[in-house]
C-alpha positions, 0 to 999 in steps of 0.5 A, spaced: 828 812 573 821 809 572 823 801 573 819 797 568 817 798 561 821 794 557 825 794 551 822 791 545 819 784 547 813 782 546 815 775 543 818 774 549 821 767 552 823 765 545 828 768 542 834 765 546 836 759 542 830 758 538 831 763 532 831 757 527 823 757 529 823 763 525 823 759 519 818 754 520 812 753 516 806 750 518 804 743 515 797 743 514 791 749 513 787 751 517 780 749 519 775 750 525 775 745 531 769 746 536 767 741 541 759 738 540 758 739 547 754 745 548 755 746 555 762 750 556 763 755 562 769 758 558 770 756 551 768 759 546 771 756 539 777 754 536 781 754 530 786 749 527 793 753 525 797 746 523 801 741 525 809 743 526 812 736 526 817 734 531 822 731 525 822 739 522 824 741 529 829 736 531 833 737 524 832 745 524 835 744 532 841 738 530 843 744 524 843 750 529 848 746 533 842 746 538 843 738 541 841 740 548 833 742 545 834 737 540 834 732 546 826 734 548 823 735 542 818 728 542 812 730 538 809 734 533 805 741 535 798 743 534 796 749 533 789 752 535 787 759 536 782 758 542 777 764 543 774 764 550 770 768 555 773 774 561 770 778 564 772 786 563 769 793 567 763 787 569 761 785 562 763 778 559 767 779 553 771 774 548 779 773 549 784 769 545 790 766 545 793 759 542 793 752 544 799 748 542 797 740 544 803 735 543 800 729 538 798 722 540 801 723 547 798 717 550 800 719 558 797 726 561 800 732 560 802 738 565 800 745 562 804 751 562 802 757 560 807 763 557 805 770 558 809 774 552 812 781 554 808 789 552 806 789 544 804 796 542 803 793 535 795 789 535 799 785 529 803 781 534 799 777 539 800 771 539 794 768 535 796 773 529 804 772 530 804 765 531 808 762 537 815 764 536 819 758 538 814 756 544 813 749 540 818 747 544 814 746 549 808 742 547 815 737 543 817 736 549 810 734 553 807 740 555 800 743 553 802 750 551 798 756 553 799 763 550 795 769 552 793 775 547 791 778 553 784 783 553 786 788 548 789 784 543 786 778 538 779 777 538 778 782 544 783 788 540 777 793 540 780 795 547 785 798 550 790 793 553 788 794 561 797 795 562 799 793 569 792 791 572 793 786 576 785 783 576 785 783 567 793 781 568 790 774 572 784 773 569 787 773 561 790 767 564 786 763 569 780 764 564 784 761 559 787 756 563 780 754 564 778 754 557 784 750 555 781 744 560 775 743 556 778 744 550 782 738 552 776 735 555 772 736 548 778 734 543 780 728 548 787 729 550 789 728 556 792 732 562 795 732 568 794 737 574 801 739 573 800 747 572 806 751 571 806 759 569 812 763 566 813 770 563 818 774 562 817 783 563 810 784 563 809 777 562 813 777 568 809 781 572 802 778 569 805 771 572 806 774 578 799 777 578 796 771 575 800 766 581 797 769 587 790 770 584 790 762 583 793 761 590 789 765 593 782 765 591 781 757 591 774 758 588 778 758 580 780 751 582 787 751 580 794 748 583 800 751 581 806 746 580 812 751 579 812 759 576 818 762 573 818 770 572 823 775 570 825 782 569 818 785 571 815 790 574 812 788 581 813 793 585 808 798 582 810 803 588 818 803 587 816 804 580 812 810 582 817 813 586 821 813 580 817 816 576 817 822 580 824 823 582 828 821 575 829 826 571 831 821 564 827 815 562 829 811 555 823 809 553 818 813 554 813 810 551 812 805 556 810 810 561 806 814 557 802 805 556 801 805 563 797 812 564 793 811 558 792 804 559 790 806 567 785 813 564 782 808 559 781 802 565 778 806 571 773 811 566 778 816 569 777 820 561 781 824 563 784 828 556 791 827 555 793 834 555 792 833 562 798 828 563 802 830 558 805 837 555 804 839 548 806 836 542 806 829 546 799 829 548 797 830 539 803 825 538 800 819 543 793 820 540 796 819 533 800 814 535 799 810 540 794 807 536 796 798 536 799 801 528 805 803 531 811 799 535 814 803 541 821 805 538 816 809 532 813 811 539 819 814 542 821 818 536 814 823 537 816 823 545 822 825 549 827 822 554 826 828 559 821 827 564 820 834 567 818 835 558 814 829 557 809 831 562 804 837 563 808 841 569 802 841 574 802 833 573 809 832 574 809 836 580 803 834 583 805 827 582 811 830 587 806 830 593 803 825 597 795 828 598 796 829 590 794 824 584 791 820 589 786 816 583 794 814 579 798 812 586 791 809 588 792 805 582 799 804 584 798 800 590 792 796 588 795 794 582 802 791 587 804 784 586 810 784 590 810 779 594 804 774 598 805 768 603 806 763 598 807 755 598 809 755 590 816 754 588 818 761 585 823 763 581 825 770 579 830 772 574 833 778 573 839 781 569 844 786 574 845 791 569 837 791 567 837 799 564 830 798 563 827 795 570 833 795 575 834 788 578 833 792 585 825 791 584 826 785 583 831 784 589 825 788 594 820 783 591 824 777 594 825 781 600 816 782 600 815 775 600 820 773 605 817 778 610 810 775 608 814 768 611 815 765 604 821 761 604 819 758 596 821 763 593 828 764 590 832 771 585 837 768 581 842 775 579 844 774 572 851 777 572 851 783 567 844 782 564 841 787 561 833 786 560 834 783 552 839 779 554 837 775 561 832 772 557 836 767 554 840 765 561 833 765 564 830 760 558 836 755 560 835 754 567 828 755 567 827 748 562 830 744 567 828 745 572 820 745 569 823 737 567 824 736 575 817 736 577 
């Protein structure tokens, strides 16, 4: 089985407890926000959404029978969608993602940013679906940062670089920096305290950020702490996968990564080459930002040795063929590094869309690189949609420990 490619998730690290956020209005209109001072590295621009206020939220959680979230719910939310500038195929571009700062906090806050699992639809990036609960974290204290990543928002005209580890990283670090001198504009004070978080392909694009960061001193940033789950870190055991399982049930995901991958690498390649007819017509039609993974997947097959064009299929079978996609593969690898960071991976044991095994040999990636900071936590009978929750609730407090 190809070891990644979630189900639906793409609202990801909010579903768990917060469903009641779903209801939630916005209280004031939307205005633009941009800073006087015309020197920014980053930032771009930025627009208010609103404020979210704390009594809204506290009430909707003491009705849901939420006391534990109710409890860290201290200050009203606002919300900006903030443009920014990344860098993609070497040309400066304009990301998004939004900003969500707790109101008249007085003490520096730590930033965090969340990064959400696979969106086929464009429709739901963050800065056009809102952020999905995620105002917990600003309530509590924290700068919250959600990227669209390239490919979505202000940047939707490209296709989404899926699984690349440079795009991955700098969608969030770039944000990250940007979000400092919207901060530094707006005269909100923050603290260096910087946690990062993500669940599926946020997980994988955590991870790709986390060792970005620590390796690469010139970004100027320090992690505080890092949470992922259920990703797919380690491309090469996916890949063994995906040439050896004759059964995938979802395929849409595989089919996002080699479209994703054709497109970032200039390979222009036709369709046809990787999938056999009606596939390759129907992932041109549908594969398009309009149309989610489950209506994907009615125009696709469950049966690998059927989804791809035969030679394809075989040559992927041989290790002096494809070179250019395992080649991909490898450099896009984000199991394990040396690090210092406190690193906790989540996975579900029933995981039926990323096997926990990819998880448990990431861990042990990072151990042979001598990192002793980095810990599994095996949620028990888990599957992929639902570890996130389990994951959410030990994840809070241990952020509040730091």
């Amino acid at each position: 089985m190809f070891q990644e490619f979630e189900f639906y998730l793409t609202r990801t690290m909010a579903r768990f407890a917060l469903a009641f956020l779903m209801i939630i209005i916005f209280l004031s209109g939307c205005h633009e926000a941009g800073p006087s001072a015309p020197s920014y590295h980053y930032y771009v621009s930025s627009t208010q959404n609103g404020t979210l206020s704390a009594a809204s939220l506290k009430a909707l959680a003491l009705l849901t029978g939420q006391t534990d979230i109710a409890s860290l719910i201290k200050h009203d939310v606002k919300s900006y969608k903030i443009v920014y500038e990344t860098t993609y195929n070497g040309n400066k571009i304009h990301a998004s993602g939004l900003i969500l700062v707790p109101d008249g906090i007085t003490d520096a806050a730590p930033i965090i940013s969340i990064q959400h699992g696979t969106a086929f639809l464009k429709s739901d990036a963050p800065t056009v679906s809102g952020a999905d609960g995620m105002e917990l974290f600003a309530s509590a204290g924290y700068v919250t940062l959600l990227p669209d990543y390239i490919g979505y928002g202000t940047s939707a005209s490209i296709f989404h670089p899926y699984y690349d580890k440079e795009y991955s990283a700098n969608a969030v670090i770039d944000l990250i920096n940007a979000g400092k001198e919207f901060l530094n504009s707006q005269h909100v004070p923050f603290s260096d305290k910087l946690f990062l978080a993500g669940y599926s392909e946020g997980g994988y694009v955590t991870l790709a950020a986390a060792q970005e960061i620590e390796t690469n001193p010139a970004h100027g940033l320090k992690l505080t702490a890092v949470a992922a789950g259920a990703g797919g870190y380690d491309l090469n055991d996916m890949l063994a996968g995906i040439a050896t399982e004759s059964y995938y049930d979802y395929p849409s995901y595989i089919a996002f990564v080699l479209m994703a991958y054709n497109t970032t690498y200039n390979w222009s390649k036709p369709l046809s080459y990787f999938f056999s007819a009606p596939y390759a017509t129907a992932l041109a039609k549908y594969m398009d930002g309009a149309h989610d993974g489950d209506e994907i997947n009615t125009e696709l097959t469950t049966d690998m040795p059927t989804l791809f064009e035969s030679g394809f299929y075989a040559r992927l079978k041989e290790p002096g063929e494809e070179t250019d996609f395992k080649q991909a593969i490898s450099a896009n690898d984000v199991s394990g590094w040396t690090t210092s960071i406190p690193i906790r991976l989540y996975h579900g044991t029933k995981d039926e869309i990323i096997p926990v095994k990819n998880s448990e040999i990431t861990l042990q990636h990072f151990q042979d690189a001598g990192s002793t900071s980095v810990t599994l936590t095996e949620i028990p009978g888990g599957t992929h949609g639902t570890s996130l929750e389990p994951m959410i609730k030990d994840v809070i407090p241990w952020l509040l420990s730091f």
